[in-house]
Every structure is written in structure tokens, then in C-alpha cells.
C-alpha positions in Angstrom: 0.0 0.0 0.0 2.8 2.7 0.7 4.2 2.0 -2.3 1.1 2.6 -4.1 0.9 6.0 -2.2 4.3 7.0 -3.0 4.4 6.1 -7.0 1.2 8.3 -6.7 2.7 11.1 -5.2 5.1 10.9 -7.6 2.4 11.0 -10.6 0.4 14.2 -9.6 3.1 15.9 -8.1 3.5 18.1 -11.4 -0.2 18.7 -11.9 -0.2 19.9 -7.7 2.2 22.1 -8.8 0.8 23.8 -11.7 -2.6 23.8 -9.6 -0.9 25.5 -6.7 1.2 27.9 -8.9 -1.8 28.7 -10.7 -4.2 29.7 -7.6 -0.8 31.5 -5.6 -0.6 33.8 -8.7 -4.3 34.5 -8.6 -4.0 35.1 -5.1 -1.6 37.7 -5.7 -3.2 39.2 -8.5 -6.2 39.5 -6.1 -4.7 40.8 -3.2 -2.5 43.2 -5.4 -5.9 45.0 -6.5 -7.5 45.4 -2.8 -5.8 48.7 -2.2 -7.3 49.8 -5.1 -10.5 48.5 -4.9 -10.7 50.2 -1.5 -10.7 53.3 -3.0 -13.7 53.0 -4.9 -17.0 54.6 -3.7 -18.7 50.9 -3.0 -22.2 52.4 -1.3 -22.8 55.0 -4.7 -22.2 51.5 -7.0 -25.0 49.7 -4.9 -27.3 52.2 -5.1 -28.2 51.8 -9.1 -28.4 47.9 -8.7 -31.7 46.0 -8.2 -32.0 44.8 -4.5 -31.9 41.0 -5.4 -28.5 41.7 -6.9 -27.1 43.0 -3.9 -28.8 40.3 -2.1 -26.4 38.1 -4.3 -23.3 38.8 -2.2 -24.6 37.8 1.2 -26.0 39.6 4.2 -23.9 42.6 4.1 -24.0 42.9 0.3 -21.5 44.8 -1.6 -20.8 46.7 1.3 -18.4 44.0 2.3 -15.5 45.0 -0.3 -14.5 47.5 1.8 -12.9 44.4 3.6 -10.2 42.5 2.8 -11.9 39.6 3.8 -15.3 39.8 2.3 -13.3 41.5 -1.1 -11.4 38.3 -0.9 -14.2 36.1 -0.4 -16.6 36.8 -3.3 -13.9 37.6 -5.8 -11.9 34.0 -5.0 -12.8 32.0 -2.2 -16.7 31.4 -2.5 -16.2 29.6 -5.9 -13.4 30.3 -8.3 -10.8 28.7 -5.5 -13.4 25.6 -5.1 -13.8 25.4 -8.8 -10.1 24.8 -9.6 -9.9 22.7 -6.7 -12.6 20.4 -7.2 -11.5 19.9 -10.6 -8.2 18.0 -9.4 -10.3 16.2 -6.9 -12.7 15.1 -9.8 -9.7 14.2 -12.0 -7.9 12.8 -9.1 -11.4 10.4 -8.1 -12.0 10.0 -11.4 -8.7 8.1 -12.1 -8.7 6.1 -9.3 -12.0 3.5 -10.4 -13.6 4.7 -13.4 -10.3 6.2 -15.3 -8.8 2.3 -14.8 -11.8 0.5 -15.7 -11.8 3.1 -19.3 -8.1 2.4 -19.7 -8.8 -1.3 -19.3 -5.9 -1.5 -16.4 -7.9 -1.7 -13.2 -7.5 -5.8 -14.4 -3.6 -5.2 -13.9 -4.1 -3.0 -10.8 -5.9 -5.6 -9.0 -3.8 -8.6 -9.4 -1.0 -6.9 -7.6 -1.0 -8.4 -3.9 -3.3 -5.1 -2.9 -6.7 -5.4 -2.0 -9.0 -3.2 -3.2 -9.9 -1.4 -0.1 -6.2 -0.8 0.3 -5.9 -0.1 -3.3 -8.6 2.6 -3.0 -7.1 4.2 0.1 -4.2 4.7 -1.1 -5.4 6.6 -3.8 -7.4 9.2 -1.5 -4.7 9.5 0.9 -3.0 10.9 -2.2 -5.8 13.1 -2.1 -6.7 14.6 0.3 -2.8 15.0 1.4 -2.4 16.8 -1.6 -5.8 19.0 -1.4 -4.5 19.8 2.0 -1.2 21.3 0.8 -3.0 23.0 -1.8 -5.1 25.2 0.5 -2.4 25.5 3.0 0.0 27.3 0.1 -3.0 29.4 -0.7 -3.4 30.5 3.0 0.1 31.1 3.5 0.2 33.5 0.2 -2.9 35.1 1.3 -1.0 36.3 4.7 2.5 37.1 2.8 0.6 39.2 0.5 -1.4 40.5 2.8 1.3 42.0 4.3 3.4 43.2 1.5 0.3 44.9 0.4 -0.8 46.2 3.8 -3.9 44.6 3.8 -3.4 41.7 6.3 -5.4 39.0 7.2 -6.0 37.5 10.6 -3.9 34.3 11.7 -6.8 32.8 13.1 -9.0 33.6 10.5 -6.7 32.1 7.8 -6.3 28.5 10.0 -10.3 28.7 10.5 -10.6 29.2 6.6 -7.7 26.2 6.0 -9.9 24.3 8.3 -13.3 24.5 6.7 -11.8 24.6 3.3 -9.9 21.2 3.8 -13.2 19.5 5.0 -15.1 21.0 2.4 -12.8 19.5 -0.1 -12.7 16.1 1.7 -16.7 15.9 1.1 -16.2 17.1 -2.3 -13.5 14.2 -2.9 -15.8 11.7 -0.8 -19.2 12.5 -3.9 -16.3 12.3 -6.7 -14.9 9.0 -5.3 -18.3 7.2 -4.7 -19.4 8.6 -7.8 -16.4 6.7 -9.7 -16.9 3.5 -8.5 -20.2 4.0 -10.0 -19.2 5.4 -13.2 -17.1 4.0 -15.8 -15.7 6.7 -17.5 -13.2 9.4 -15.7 -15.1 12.4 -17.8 -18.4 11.3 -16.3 -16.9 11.4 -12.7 -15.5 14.7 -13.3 -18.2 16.5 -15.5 -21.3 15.1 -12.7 -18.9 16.3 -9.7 -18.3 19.6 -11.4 -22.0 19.6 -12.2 -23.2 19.0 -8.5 -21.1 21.5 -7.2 -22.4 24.3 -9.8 -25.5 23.6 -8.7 -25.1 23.3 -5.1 -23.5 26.9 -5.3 -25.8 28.7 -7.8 -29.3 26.7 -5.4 -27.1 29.1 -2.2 -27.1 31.9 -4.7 -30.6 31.7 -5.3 -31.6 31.0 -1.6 -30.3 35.1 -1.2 -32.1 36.4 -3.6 -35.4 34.7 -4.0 -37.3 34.8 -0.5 -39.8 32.0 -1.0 -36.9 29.4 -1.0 -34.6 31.3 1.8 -34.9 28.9 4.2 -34.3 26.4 1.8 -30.2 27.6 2.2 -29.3 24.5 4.2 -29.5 22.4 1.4 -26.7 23.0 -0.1 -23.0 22.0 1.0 -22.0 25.7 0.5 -23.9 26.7 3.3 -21.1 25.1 5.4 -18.4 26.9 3.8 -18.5 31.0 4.5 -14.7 32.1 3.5 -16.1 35.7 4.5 -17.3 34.8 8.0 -14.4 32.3 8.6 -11.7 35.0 7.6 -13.4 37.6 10.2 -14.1 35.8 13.1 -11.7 33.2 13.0 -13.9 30.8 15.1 -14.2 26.9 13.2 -18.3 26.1 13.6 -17.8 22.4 14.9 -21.4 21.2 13.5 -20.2 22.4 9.9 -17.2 20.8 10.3 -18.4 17.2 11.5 -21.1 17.3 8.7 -18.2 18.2 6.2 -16.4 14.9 7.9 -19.4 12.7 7.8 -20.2 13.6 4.0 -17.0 12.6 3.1 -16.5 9.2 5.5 -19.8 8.4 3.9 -18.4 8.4 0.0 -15.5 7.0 1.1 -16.9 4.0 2.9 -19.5 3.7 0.5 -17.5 3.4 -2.5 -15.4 0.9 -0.9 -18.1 -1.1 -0.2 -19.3 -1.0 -4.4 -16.3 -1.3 -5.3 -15.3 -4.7 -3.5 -19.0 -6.1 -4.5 -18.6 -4.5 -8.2 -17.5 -7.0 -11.1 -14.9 -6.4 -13.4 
């Protein structure tokens, strides 16, 4: 098995870096514009826009850019940093069942002295290791730039961010994994995981703005995962976390459990 986690390590390693290059030097370009941005007369631009609009950006609307946080927040965090993210861990699941059985070498795989449970843990330890050390890179840009652009961020509201975010990827990684020992193509795992967490994030969206489904907001997994709040208070909501946890035990133990039953 730890050779199985070490020869993947070696295979993504060059993808983690290009994904974690890519979001740093977004980071920095984000960052970079704040002091800018801060400038700008936020309270005249709100005035001309339709109220659902503004409902849009959360509780305190547009209102919020004045912070580095909430500025932050809704320009990176709240999607574009998930999207990239989640689609290594769809490409990442996606390999791991479905990719093999497309590329006819699961048969190979499996007749290695690894059993499949082991076989399948290995590959999401790869995972989520490497998820992890992608948000931690991103958190640790987002203080060094923060400074050297004198709009700094909170320690603890960085490692309550890291925290949430890592969880939230974990669940993300546990839908893409069960869904690939269901699927038998990588493209399906990764287009349906993609697709699920569109929707997930434009339901939230819609939760704001449209009043007869506002308590509806729950539903979605985003709800767990507030970059705004987490970077301003700092304080890790323990019920958000272990639901985070338990969505992502639950497609982990779940696809073990198809794949050791499924017939190749």
C-alpha cells in the first residue's frame, strides 16, 4: 500500500504544482488590487443595482469590499478557489476507479498483492494529502501578500478558513470518489462532480435572492463553507465541520463497499 501511495505522489506531483502555482498567482493578483478596490466609492455603485442583486453577495452585500476579507471572499474564495480545486479532486477520483476501468488497467491493478480497499485508500490519501497542501499554500500567500500589500489578514481567520476549506474539499472528494466506482468513464466522474457543485453553489445563490426558498439555504453543502465569515471571526463552527467529515466518510466508505462487491 505505501508504495502505491508513494508512486502516486510521484504522478500528480506536477499537476499539484501547476494547480498551486496557478491559484498563488491569482491570489496575488487579487490581493495586489484590494488597495485599489478600496478606493472606490462601494455604497454610490449599490445604489443603481436591483435589490436582489445585492442580495447576491450575502448579508452585508457589496458593502463588504471594503474588507479585505469579504473582497477576498466573493472575488476568489466562495467559488473560483473551489472550482479549480474540485476539478483535481474530480480528475484525481475519477482516475482512481472509473479512469482504470476506461483504460482497461484496473484488471492489472488488481492482481498486484493489494486489495481493493487498500488499493482505494491509497489513492485518497494521495488526495486529500495533496488537497490539503494546496489550501495550506494558498493561506500562507494570502498572509504574505497580505502583508506586503498592507492589507493583512488574521492568523486565526486564515487556519479557520484552512480548516473548513480542507473539510469542504474532503466531502467534495468523498461525492467524486463514490461517484467513480459508480461510473465507468473518468469524464463522467468529473463533468457530474463539477455539475453537483455548480449547482449546489448557484441553489445558495438563489436562496439570497429569492425569499420563498430562503430557508431552503441548508441544502446546499456551500452553506457550510462562508470564506467571509471564517476569515473575520476566525472561530471553526464544529457542527459544519463534522457534517463536512461525515459527507466525506460516507463516500469514502461507500465506495469501498461498491467497489469490492462490483464485477470487473
Amino acid at each position: 500500500m505505501l508504495n502505491i501511495i508513494i508512486q502516486k505522489f510521484k504522478e500528480q506531483r506536477v499537476s499539484v504544482f501547476i494547480y498551486t502555482g496557478a491559484l498563488i498567482g491569482y491570489t496575488l493578483l487579487m490581493v495586489s488590487m484590494f488597495p485599489s478596490i478600496k478606493k472606490m466609492d462601494i455604497e454610490a455603485m449599490t445604489k443603481g443595482m436591483p435589490e436582489q442583486f445585492v442580495k447576491f453577495f450575502g448579508e452585508e452585500g457589496m458593502a463588504s469590499y471594503n474588507t479585505i476579507e469579504g473582497y477576498i471572499s466573493m472575488e476568489f474564495l466562495s467559488f473560483f478557489f473551489i472550482l479549480i480545486l474540485t476539478f483535481y479532486i474530480g480528475s484525481s477520483a475519477g482516475s482512481t476507479i472509473a479512469g482504470q476501468i476506461e483504460k482497461r488497467t484496473i484488471d492489472f491493478n488488481l492482481s498486484q498483492p493489494v486489495s481493493r480497499t487498500k488499493s482505494l485508500l491509497a489513492e485518497g490519501i494521495v488526495a486529500i494529502v495533496y488537497s490539503t497542501l494546496i489550501i495550506i499554500a494558498c493561506s500562507l500567500a494570502m498572509f504574505l501578500f497580505g502583508i506586503m500589500f498592507d492589507s493583512h489578514f488574521k492568523i486565526s481567520g486564515l487556519t479557520a478558513f484552512a480548516t473548513i476549506a480542507t473539510l469542504f474539499m474532503w466531502s467534495i472528494f468523498g461525492m467524486a470518489i463514490f461517484l467513480s466506482s459508480i461510473f465507468k468513464s473518468k469524464s463522467a466522474v468529473m463533468l457530474t462532480t463539477f455539475g453537483i457543485t455548480l449547482f449546489m453553489y448557484v441553489f445558495l445563490s438563489l436562496t439570497r435572492m429569492v425569499d420563498k426558498i430562503k430557508d431552503f439555504d441548508k441544502l446546499s453543502i456551500f452553506y457550510l463553507y462562508d470564506p467571509q465569515k471564517l476569515l473575520k471571526s476566525g472561530e471553526v463552527n464544529l457542527n459544519h465541520a463534522a457534517i463536512l467529515l461525515a459527507i466525506f466518510a460516507i463516500g469514502l466508505i461507500g465506495s469501498i463497499i461498491i467497489f469490492n462487491k462490483k464485477d470487473l
